[in-house]
N, C-alpha and C positions, 0 to 999 in steps of 0.2 A: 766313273763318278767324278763329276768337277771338285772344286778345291773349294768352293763357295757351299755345293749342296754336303758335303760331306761335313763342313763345319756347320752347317745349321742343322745338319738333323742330329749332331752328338747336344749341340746346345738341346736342341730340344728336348732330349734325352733327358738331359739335367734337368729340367725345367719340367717335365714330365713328370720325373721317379715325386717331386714335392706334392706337386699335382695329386699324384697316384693315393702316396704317403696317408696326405691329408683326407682325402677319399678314404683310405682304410679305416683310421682313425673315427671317421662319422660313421661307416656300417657297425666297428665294433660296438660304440657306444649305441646306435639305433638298436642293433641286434638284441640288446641286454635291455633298454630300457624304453625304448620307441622314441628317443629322445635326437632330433638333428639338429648338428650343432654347425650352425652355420661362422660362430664366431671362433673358429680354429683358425682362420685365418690372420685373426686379429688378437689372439694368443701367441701365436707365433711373430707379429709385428710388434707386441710389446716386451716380450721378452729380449727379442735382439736387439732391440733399444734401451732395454735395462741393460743389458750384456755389455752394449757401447759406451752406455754412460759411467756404466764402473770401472771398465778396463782406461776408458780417456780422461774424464774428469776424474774420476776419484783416484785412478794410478791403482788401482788392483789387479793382480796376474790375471792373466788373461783366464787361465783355468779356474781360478779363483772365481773370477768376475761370473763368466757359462755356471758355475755349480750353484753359485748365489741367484741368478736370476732363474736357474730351473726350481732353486728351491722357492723361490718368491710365490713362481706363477704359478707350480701345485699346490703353496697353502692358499694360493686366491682359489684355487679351483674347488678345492673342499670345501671351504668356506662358500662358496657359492652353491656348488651344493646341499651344505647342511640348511646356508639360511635360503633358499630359496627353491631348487630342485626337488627338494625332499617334502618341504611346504604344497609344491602343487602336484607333488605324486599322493600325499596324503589326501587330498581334495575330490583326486579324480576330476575325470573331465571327459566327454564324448567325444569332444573335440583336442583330444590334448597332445594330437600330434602337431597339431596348428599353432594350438598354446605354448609350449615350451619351443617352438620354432622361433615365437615372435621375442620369447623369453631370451633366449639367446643372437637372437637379432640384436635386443637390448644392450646386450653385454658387450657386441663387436662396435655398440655406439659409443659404449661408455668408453671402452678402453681406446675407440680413434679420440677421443674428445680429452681424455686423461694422458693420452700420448702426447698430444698434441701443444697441451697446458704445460708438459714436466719438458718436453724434449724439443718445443718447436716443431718448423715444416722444413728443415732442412734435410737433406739423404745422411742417413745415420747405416755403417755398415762394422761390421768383427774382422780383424785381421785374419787373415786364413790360418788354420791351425798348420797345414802341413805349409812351411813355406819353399821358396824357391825357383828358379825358371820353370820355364814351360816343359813340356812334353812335345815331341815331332815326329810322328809316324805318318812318313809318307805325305802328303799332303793337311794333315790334318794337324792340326793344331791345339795340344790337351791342356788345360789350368790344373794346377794342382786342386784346386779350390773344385772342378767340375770333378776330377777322381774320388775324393774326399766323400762326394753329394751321393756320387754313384755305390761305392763302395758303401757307405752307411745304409742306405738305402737296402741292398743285399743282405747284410748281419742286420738289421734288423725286421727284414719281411724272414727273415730264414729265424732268427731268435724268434720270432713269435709264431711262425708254424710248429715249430719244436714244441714252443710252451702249450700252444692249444693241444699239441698230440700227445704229448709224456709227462704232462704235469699232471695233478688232483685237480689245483684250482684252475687250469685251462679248461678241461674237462667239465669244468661247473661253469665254466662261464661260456660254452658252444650248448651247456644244459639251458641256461639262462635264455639265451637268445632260441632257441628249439623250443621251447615250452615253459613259459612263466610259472602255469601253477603248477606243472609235472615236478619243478626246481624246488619249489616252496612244499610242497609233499613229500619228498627225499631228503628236506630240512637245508637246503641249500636257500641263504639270501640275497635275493634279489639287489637289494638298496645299496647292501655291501660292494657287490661286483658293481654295479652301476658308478656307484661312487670312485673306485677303482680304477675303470675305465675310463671315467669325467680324468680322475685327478692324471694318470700314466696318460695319456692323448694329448692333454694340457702341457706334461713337458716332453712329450718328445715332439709337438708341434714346436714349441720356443727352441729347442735344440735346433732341428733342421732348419729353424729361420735362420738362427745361427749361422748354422754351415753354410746355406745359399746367400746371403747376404755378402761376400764378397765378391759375389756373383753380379748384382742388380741393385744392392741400395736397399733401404724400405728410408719411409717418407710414414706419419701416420695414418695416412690412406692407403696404404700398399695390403694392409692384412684383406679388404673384404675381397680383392680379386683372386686372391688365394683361396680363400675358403667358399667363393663361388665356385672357381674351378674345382676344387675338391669336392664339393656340394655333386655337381655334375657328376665326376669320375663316380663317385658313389653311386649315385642315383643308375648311372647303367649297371651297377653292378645290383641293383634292387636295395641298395643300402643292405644289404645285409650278406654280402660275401666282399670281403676285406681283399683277397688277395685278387679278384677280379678288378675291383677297384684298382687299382695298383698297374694294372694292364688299361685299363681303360686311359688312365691318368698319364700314363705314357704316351699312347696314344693321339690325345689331347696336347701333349706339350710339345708333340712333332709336328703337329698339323698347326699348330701356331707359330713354332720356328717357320715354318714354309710359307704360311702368308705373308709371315714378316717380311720374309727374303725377299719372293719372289710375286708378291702381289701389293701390298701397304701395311708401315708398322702403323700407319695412323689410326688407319680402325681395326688391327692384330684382333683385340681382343674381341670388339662388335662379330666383324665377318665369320671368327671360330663359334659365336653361341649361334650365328644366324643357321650355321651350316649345321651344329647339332640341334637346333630347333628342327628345321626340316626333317633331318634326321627321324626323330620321336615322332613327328607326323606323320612320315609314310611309314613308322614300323613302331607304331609303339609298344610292340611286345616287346623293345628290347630295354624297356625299364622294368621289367616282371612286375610283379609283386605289389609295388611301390603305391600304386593307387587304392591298395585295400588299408592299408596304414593310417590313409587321412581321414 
């Protein structure tokens, strides 16, 4: 293995597990509520830009700064859901997987467009929490910053298998996504976990922008290619199996290191959806499920 393919497929790696992450994140929340949230993307670019502006301008610990913008962007997220989520779940809709898609569409507008107003267009990124040199294994070349992505990545797909398997409320919320009114009959609510899910997804997307952003930057454009690719990783996984996601999403982040490398980073992002477009057209059973939803 050269020295060049070895460094672009650990980047990709990195740039995957977010991918992946993010993907999880949309099946849990779909699983529980039929809700895709296309603006996780744009969750997680505004919070690392709140993160930025507190720890540089305002002079707040860094940890200080991460805690205050996690807690910022899950009271937006409940707040969004009380005033709005909850408004068109009560309404009903035949089409309301469409409907709350475009809903949330909304939201990744509002927050590039409010990013944009507070923070400008310049690259806005977080100090790495673990600092110090690189890593050199053999030809490879580690960031602490890429370890940090990896490792959280791990404890937290492994934290949340735990909780969906040995908890009460994990338990209720693989009930939740298995059977709406089966959940609402055994006195389990729906609206609660859903909320749950909206608001925990919410910061642990701002987190991980967090962590990757010493990685790449974010600019307030930067969320919606995030939560397209996540959007994707999900969607192979039928949006509704989270740690497939997570595989898919890796996947994705390797086969876009590799265009970059060794094909064009000009159009990275085009030629990766061209080539999973095709993909879905010679086999689209491998989106399952996914088309009974809409």
């Amino acid at each position: 293995m050269t020295v060049r393919l070895a460094n672009d497929l650990f980047a990709g790696l990195v740039t995957g597990c977010i991918y992946g992450l993010f993907g999880a994140a949309i099946c849990v929340l779909f699983r529980v509520s039929r809700i895709v949230n296309i603006a996780i993307g744009d969750i997680a670019m505004f919070g690392t830009m709140l993160t930025s502006w507190l720890a540089g301008s305002v002079g707040l610990p860094l940890w200080l700064a991460i805690a205050t913008a996690l807690l910022a962007v899950s009271i937006g997220a409940y707040l969004y859901d009380l005033g709005i989520v909850s408004r068109i779940v009560a309404k009903g809709s035949n089409g309301f997987v469409l409907v709350t898609f475009f809903f949330t569409l909304a939201l990744a507008m509002f927050l590039e467009g409010l990013a944009s107003a507070l923070y400008g267009q310049q690259v806005h990124s977080v100090p790495v929490i673990w600092t110090g040199g690189n890593f050199v294994v053999g030809s490879l070349v580690i960031q602490r910053a890429q370890v940090v992505v990896i490792v959280a990545t791990v404890i937290f797909a492994g934290a949340f298998a735990l909780y969906l398997r040995f908890t009460l409320t994990g338990k209720a919320l693989t009930a939740c996504g298995q059977n709406d009114v089966g959940a609402r009959v055994v006195g389990i609510n729906p609206a609660r976990f859903r909320r749950l899910c909206l608001v925990g997804s919410a910061a642990a997307a701002a987190l991980f922008g967090v962590l990757l952003s010493p990685l790449i930057g974010f600019t307030y454009s930067s969320g919606f290619s995030l939560g397209t690719a996540g959007l994707v990783a999900g969607a192979f996984a039928s949006l509704v199996h989270p740690f497939r996601a997570v595989a898919a999403g890796i996947a994705i982040g390797i086969v876009e290191a590799l265009i970059g490398g060794y094909v064009t980073s000009s159009y990275q992002e085009v030629l990766v959806y061209a080539i999973l477009a095709v993909v879905i057209l010679v086999r689209p059973r491998m989106l399952g499920a996914l088309g009974e939803f809409a």
